[in-house]
N, C-alpha and C positions, 0 to 999 in steps of 0.2 A: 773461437766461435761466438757470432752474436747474439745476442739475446733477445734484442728490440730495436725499433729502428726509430725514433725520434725525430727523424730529418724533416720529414712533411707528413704533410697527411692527405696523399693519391699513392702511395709505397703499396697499398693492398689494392686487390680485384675491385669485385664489387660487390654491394649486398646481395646478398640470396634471392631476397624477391625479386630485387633487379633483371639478376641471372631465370630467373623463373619466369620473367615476362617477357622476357627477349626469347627464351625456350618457346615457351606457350603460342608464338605466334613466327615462330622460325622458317614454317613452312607456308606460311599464307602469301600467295601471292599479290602485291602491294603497287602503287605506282610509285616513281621517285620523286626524289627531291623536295622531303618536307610538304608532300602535299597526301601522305598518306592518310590512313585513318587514325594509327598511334600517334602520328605526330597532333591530327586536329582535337584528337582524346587528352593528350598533355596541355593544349595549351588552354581546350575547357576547365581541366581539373585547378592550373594555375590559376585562371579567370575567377573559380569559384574564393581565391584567396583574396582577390583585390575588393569585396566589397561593393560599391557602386558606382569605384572607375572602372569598367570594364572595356573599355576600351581601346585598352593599349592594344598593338599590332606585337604579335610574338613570333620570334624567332629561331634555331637552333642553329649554333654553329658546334664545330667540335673540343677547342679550348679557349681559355681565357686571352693570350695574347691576339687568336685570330679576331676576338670580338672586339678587345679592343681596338685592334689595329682597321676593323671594318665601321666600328661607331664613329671613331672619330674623324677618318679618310671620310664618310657621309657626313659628317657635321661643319666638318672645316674647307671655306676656300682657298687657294692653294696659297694667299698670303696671310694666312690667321693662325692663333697660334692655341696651345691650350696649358693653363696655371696648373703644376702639380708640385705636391709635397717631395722635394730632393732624396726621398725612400721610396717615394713611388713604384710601382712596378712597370711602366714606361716609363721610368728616368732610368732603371737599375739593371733588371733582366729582360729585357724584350731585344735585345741585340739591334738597336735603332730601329727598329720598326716603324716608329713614328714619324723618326726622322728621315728614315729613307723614302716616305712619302712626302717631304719637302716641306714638311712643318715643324717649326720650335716645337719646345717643351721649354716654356718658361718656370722654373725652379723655384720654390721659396722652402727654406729649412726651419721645419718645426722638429722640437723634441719628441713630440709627440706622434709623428706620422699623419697630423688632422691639420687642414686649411680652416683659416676663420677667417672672416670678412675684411679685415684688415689687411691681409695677405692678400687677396685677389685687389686688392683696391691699390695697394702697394701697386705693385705690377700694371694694372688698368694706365694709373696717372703715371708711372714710367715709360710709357710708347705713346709719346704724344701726337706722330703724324705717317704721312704714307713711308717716309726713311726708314721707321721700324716695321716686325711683324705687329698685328691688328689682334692682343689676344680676343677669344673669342668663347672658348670652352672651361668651364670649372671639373676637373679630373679631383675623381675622389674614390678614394679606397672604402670598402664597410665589409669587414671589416679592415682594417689599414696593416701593412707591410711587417708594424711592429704589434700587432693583436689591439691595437685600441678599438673604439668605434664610435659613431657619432651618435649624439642622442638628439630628440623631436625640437628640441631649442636649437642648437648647433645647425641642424638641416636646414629648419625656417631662415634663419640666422643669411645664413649663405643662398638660398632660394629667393630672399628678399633682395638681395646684394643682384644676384643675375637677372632679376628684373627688371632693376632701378638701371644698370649698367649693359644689358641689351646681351645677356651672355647665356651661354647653355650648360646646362648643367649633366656632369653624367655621372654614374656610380659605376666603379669595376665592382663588381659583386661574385668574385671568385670565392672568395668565404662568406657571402652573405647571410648562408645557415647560422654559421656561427656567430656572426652580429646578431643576428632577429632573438636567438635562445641565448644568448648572455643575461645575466642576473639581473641587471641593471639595464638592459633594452628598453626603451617605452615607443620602438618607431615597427611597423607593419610594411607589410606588401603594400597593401591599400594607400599607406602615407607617401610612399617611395612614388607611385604613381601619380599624386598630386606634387611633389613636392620636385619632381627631377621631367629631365627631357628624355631621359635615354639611362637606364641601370640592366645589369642582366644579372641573374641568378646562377651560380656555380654549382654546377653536378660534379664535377673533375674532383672536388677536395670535398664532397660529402657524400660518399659513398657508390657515384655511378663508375661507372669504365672510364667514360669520355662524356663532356657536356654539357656546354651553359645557353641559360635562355635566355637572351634579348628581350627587352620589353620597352616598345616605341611607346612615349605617352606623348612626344611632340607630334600635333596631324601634320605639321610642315615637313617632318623629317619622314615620313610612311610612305610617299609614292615613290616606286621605283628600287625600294631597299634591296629588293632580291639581287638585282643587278650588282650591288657592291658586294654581296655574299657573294655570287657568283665569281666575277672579275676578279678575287682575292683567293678563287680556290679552295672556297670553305663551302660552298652547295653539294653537298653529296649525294651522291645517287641512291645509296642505302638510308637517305636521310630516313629513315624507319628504326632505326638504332636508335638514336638519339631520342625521338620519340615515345621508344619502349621506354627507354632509361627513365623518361621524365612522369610518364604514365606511372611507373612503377614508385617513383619519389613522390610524388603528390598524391597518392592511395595511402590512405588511413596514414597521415599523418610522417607517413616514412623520411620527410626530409627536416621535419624540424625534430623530431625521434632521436635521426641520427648526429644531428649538430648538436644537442642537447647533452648527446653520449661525450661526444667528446671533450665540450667543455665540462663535464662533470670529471672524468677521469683528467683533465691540466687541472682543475679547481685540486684535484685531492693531492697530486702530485705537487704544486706552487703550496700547499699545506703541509706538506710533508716537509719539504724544502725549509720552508720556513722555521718548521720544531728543531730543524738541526741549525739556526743560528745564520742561515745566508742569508743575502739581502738581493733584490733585485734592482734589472737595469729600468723596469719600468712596471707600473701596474698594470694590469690587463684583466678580464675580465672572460678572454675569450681561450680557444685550444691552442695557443701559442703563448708562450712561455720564456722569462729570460733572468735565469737565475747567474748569481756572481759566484764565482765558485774559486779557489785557489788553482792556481796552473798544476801544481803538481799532482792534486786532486782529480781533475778533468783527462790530463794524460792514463791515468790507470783507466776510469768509467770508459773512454776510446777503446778500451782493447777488447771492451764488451759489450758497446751501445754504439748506433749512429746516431749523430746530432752535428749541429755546428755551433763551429765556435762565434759565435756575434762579432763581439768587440771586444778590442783588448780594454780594460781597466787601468790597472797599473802592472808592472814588472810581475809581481806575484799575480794579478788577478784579473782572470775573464769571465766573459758575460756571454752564454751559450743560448741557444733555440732551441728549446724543446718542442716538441708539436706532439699533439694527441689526433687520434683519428676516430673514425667511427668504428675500427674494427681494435680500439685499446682494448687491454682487458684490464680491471681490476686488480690480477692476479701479474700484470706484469709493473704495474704502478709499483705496490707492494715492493715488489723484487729488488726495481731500481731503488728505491728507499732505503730496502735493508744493504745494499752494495754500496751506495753511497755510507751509508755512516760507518761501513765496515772501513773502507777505501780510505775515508777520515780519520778515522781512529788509528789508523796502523801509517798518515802518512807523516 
């Protein structure tokens, strides 16, 4: 019998209120397709986060790969390509998605899951004429594949680079909760919006059912976007869903609330970890987690925890995914702690 499930963090429902607001207006009759009232209530309540760029053009699709796979198909001509970190989430899980839209994914391998200026510049002066792909787009995770995140130097950093080099810049923002409330954040909605073309915000893995929002802050990229939502099969007709979700996540504070939960419950857990003498495959900051644990260690916590295994180490020793979510409890952190040192002691 399991106990927990450490795999990801969309494994549970949704928050309560979530479910309360989707109740609450269950029976009102709505028009579709994102043009309801829920959905124009969400994307004022997001507006009221950005500050005094309010003008980005916002979006709903239902998960992360369809957004990516819709930003970038609108960003790129069919011979351009777009630079991501060799962890990416379009290099690794998206089942070619990007590719089977007829565009590279130019690779570069950081330890860290994070591109720096160098890295795109890399890339840029390697495709010197029409015989190659034309990169065009900077792909970037916040937070990244392996829990890092970028901070307000790193962004500029690279926003300076796609100016100078005529490139766009975008953020997969599937944990964005969890970058913005990490310890060490110093970057806003508001900065994202000056500092990128195109980023969307993750509801899927901070406590809704389904669904992220888009958010255009290039004007070149806004006319006609609905058509690429549509075309790709992500315009829904109940788009009234996804607008409860978001209404409900941006009222009184609920979506940095709940990204805030979860990295405090990986912060106590990577704490705990550590008092019993492991070491990790990387620092983080955010609710994912990658502790080195001995093989024969990890095989017992299996017969009672879902998580995965990262990366091998050496013959004795792997380096596992933990993920926190918004619905961890305290009381199962604890738990896994006390079963680890037991599972230790007796291996």
């Amino acid at each position: 019998m399991f106990k927990a499930s450490f795999q990801n963090d969309y494994s549970e429902g949704a928050h309560p209120d979530i479910l309360k607001t989707l109740e609450k207006s269950n029976y009102a009759s709505m028009v579709g397709y994102g043009e309801d009232p829920l959905c124009e209530k969400a994307k004022e309540l997001i507006r009221e986060q950005l500050g005094e760029n309010r003008d980005s053009d916002i979006h709903f699709v239902a998960g992360g790969t369809q957004a990516n796979l819709i930003c970038l198909r609108a960003m790129l001509k069919p011979y351009e390509s777009v630079i991501a970190a060799t962890s990416a989430h379009i290099a690794v899980h998206e089942t070619g998605a990007i590719e089977a839209t007829g565009h590279k994914i130019n690779t570069v391998s950081t330890e860290d899951g994070k591109l720096r200026p160098e890295d795109v510049i890399s890339v840029i002066d390697a495709h010197e004429d029409e015989h190659m792909v034309l990169p065009r787009v900077i792909y970037l995770s916040n937070a990244t594949e392996v829990g890092t995140i970028y901070h307000k130097e790193e962004l500029e950093a690279l926003h300076r680079v796609a100016k100078e080099r005529d490139l766009l810049l975008f953020i997969d923002g599937a944990r964005m909760g969890s970058a913005l409330t990490a310890g060490d954040n110093d970057l806003t909605l508001e900065d994202l919006t000056r500092l990128t073309d195109v980023f969307y915000i993750g509801g899927t893995k901070n406590g809704a059912l389904m669904g992220e929002a888009i958010l255009i802050n290039n004007a070149s990229l806004k006319k006609h976007f609905r058509f690429h939502i549509k075309q790709t099969g992500a315009l829904m007709a109940k788009g009234r869903v996804l607008g409860a979700q978001f209404t409900g996540l941006f009222q009184e504070n609920l979506f940095f609330r709940l990204a805030k939960h979860a990295n405090d419950r990986a912060e106590e857990l990577k704490t705990g970890i550590k008092e019993e003498g492991y070491g990790f495959l990387s620092e983080t900051t955010t609710n994912q987690i990658f502790p080195i644990l001995p093989v024969n260690v990890v095989e017992q916590l299996e017969k009672h925890y879902r998580f995965y295994r990262w990366a091998v180490v050496d013959e004795k020793h792997v380096a596992l995914r933990l993920v926190t979510s918004w619905a961890t409890e305290k009381s199962t952190i604890e738990t896994f702690l006390k079963d680890l040192k037991e599972i230790a002691a007796n291996a």
